[in-house]
N, C-alpha and C positions, 0 to 999 in steps of 0.2 A: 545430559550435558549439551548446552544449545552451539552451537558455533560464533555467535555473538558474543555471548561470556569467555568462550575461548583465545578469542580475536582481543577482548577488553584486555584478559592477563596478561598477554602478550606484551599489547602496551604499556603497560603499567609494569612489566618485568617481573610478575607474579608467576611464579616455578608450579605447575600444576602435577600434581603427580596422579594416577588411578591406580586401583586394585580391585580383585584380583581380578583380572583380564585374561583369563582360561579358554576363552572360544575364538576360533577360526572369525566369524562374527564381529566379535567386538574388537577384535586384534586388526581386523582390514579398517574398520574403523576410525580406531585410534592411530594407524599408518596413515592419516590422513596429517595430523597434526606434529610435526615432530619434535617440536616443542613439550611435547608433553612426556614424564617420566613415566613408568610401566612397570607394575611388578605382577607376573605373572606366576604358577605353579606349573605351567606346561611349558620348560624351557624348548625344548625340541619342537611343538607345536610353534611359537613364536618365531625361532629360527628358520623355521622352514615360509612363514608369513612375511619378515622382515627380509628376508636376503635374495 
């Protein structure tokens, strides 16, 4: 996922969602864009990334 495509949806109002986002890694990541939906299997791991 480039950050230019990211930035476009935005504009355009286009709801991005990802899965499954299981790592420490791609959870810092994706904490970059908030914009963007998350469906994880490591809720605890996420929790402790987002808060």
């Amino acid at each position: 996922m480039k950050e230019k495509h990211i930035r476009k949806c935005e504009e355009l109002g286009v709801q991005l969602v990802v899965w499954t986002v299981n790592t420490v890694e791609q959870m810092k990541t994706i904490k970059q864009y908030p914009s963007i939906l998350v469906t994880t299997d490591e809720l605890e791991r996420y929790k402790a990334v987002f808060s």
